[in-house]
C-alpha positions as CSV (number, residue, x, y, z in Angstrom):
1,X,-9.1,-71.8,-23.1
2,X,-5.4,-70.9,-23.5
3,X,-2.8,-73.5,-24.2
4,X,-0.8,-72.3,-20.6
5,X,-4.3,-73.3,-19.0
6,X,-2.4,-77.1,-19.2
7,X,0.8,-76.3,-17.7
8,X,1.7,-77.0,-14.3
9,X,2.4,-73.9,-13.0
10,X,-1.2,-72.9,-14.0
11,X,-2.7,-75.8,-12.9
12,X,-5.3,-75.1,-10.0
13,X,-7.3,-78.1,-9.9
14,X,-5.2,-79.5,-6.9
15,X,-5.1,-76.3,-5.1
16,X,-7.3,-75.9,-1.7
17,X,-9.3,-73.1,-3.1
18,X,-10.4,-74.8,-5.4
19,X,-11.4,-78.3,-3.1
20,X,-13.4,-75.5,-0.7
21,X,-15.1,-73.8,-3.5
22,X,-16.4,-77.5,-4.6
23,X,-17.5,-78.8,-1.3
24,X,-19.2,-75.7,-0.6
25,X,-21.0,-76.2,-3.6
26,X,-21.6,-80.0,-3.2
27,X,-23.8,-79.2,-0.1
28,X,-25.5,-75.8,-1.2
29,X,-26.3,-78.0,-4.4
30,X,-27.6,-81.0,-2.4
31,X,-29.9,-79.1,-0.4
32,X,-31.5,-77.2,-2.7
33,X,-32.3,-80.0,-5.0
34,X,-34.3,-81.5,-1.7
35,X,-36.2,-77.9,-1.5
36,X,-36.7,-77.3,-5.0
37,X,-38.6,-81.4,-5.5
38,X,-40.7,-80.5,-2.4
39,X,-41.8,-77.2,-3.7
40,X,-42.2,-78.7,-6.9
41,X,-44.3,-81.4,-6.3
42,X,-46.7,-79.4,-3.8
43,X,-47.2,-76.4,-6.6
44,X,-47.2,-78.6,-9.7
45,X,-44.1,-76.5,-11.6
46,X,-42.3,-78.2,-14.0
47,X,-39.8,-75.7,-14.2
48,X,-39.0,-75.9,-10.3
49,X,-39.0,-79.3,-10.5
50,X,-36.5,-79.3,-13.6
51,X,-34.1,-76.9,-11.8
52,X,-34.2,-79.8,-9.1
53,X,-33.1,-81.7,-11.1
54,X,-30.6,-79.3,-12.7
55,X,-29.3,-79.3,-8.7
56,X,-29.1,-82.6,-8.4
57,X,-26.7,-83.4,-11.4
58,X,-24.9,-80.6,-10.0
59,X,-24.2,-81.9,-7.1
60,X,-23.8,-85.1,-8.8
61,X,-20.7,-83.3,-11.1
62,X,-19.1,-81.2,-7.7
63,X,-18.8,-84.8,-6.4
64,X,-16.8,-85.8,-9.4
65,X,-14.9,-83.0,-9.6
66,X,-13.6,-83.5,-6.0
67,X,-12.9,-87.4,-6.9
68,X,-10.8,-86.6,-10.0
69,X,-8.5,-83.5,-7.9
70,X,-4.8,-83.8,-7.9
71,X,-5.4,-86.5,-11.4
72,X,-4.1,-86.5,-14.5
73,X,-5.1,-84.0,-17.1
74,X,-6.9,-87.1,-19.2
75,X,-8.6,-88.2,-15.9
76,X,-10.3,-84.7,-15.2
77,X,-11.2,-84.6,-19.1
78,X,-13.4,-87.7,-19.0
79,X,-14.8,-87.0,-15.7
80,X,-15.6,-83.4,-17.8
81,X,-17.0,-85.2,-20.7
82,X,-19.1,-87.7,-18.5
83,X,-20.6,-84.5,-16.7
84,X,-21.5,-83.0,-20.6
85,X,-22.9,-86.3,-21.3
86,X,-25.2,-85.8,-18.2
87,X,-26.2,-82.3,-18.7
88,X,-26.9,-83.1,-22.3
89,X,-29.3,-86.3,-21.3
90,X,-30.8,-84.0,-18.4
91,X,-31.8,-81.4,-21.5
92,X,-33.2,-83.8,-23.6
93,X,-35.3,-85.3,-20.4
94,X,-36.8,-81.7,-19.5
95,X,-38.0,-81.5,-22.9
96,X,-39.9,-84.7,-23.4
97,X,-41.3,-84.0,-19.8
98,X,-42.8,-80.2,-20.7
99,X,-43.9,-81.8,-24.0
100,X,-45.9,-84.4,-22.2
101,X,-47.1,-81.7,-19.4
102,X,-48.5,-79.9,-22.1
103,X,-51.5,-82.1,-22.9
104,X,-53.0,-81.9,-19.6
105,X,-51.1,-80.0,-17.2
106,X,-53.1,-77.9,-13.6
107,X,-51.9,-74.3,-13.4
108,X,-49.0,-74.4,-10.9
109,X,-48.9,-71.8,-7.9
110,X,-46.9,-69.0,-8.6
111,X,-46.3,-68.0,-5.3
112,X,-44.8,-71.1,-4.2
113,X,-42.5,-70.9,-7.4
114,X,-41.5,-66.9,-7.1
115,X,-40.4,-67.6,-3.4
116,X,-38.5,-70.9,-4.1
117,X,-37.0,-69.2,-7.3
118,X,-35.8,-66.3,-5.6
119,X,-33.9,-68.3,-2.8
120,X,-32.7,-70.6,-5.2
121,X,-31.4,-67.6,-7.0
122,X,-29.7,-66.2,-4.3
123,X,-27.7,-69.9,-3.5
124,X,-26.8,-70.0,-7.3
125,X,-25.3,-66.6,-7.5
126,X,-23.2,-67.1,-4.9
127,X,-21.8,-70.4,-6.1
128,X,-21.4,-68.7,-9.4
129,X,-19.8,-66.0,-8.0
130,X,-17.0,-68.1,-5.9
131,X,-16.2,-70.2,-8.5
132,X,-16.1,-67.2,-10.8
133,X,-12.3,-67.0,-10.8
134,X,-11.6,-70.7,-11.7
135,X,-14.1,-70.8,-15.2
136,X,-10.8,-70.5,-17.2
137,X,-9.6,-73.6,-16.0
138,X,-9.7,-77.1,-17.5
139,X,-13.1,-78.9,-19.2
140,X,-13.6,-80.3,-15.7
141,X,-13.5,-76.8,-14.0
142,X,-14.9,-75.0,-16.8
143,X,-17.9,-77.6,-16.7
144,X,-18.6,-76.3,-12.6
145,X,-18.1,-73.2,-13.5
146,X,-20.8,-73.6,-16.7
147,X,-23.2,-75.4,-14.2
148,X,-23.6,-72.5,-12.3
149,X,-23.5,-70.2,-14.3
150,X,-27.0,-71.8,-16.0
151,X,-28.4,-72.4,-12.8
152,X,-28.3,-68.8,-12.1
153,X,-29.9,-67.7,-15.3
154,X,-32.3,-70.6,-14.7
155,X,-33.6,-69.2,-11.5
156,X,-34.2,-66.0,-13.1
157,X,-36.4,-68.2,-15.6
158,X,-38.3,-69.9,-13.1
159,X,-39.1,-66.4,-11.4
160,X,-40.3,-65.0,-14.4
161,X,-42.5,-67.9,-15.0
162,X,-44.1,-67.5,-11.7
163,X,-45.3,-64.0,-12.9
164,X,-46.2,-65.6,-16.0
165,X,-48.5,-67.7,-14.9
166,X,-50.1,-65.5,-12.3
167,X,-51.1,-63.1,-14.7
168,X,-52.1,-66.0,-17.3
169,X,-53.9,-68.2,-15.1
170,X,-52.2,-70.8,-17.2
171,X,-49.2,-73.2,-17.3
172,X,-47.8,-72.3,-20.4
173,X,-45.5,-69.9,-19.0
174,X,-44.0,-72.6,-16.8
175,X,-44.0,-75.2,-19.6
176,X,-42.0,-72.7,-21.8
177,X,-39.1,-71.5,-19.0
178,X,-38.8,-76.2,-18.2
179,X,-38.0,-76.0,-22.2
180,X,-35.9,-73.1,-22.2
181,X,-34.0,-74.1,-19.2
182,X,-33.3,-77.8,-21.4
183,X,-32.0,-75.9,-24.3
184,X,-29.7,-73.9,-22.5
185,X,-28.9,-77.3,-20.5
186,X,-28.4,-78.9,-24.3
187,X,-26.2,-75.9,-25.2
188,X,-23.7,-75.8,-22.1
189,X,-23.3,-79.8,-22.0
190,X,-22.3,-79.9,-25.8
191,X,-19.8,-77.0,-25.1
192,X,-18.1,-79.3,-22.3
193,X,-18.3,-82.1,-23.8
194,X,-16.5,-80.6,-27.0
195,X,-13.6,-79.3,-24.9
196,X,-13.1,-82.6,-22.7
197,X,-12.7,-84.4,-26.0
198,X,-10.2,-81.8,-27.5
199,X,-8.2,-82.1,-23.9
200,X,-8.5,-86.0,-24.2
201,X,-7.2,-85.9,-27.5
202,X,-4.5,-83.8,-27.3
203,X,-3.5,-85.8,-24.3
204,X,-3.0,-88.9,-26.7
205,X,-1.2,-87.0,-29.0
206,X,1.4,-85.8,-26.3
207,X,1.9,-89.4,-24.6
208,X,2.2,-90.6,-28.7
209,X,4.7,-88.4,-29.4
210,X,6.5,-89.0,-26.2
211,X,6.4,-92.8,-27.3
């Protein structure tokens, strides 16, 4: 992120763009978590149920986002590093659960998780693609913008999982995409929560110096 990113006359976070794109998200985001736990639980994927999860925390972070608007560049920081902390704990939860799936888990339906996959896709991309233009932004932006951005690689995951296990008869293929999924999860919530402590940080400096 460029140094003019912090300036005000780049400073988007306050405009109404950017309060659309997030409350557009916040309810795509809530209502796919709903559809991807039902279709989850009734075809025994842990990678469907991971990426409802993965929705969930989403929607979780749009809402923070649009509490912290119009704040202070140390206020949208922390809300940025709190939503890497999340993702990170998320990651590491996905993980443990495909490990413990693995000792005894039933062959999920693959049909149930291509369809869900695909429509969950298709939500992601979008989001992805309308908050496209605001990635540069601060840690907090750049954290919405990272969220979907994973999502949408995660749906593409989940559908190849699906024809994984239908031509395995197994659930290793979903087991593998929930772990894969976490470490991409691990890797995009340690990126955030590097810049949100950077920003915090050089926020203290500035107000130090101004002492």
């Amino acid at each position: 992120m460029s140094a003019s990113c912090c300036g005000p006359s780049h400073d988007r976070s306050a405009s109404p763009a950017w309060r659309r794109a997030l409350w557009i998200a916040l309810v795509a985001n809530g209502l796919m978590f709903l559809v991807e736990m039902a279709a989850g639980a009734a075809s025994g994927s842990r990678a469907l149920q991971a990426d409802a999860l993965d929705f969930l925390g989403d929607a979780a972070n749009y809402a923070i986002s649009l509490g912290v608007l119009g704040m202070a560049l140390v206020w949208r920081a922390r809300a940025a590093l709190a939503k890497g902390i999340t993702i990170v704990a998320f990651g590491l939860y996905v993980i443990v659960a495909a490990l413990w799936a693995a000792l005894g888990s039933a062959t999920p339906d693959p049909k149930v998780m291509g369809s869900v996959g695909l429509l969950a896709l298709v939500v992601n991309v979008g989001v992805a693609l309308m908050l496209y233009r605001f990635r540069d932004g601060d840690a907090n932006m750049r954290s919405v913008w990272i969220c979907s951005r994973n999502d949408a690689i995660g749906n593409v995951a989940v559908m190849l999982a699906a024809l994984g296990v239908l031509g395995t008869g197994t659930a290793w293929p979903d087991l593998i995409v929930a772990a894969l999924m976490a470490m991409l999860a691990l890797t995009g919530g340690f990126h955030i929560v590097r810049q949100a402590r950077a920003e915090v940080a050089s926020t203290r400096e500035a107000k130090a110096l101004a002492a």
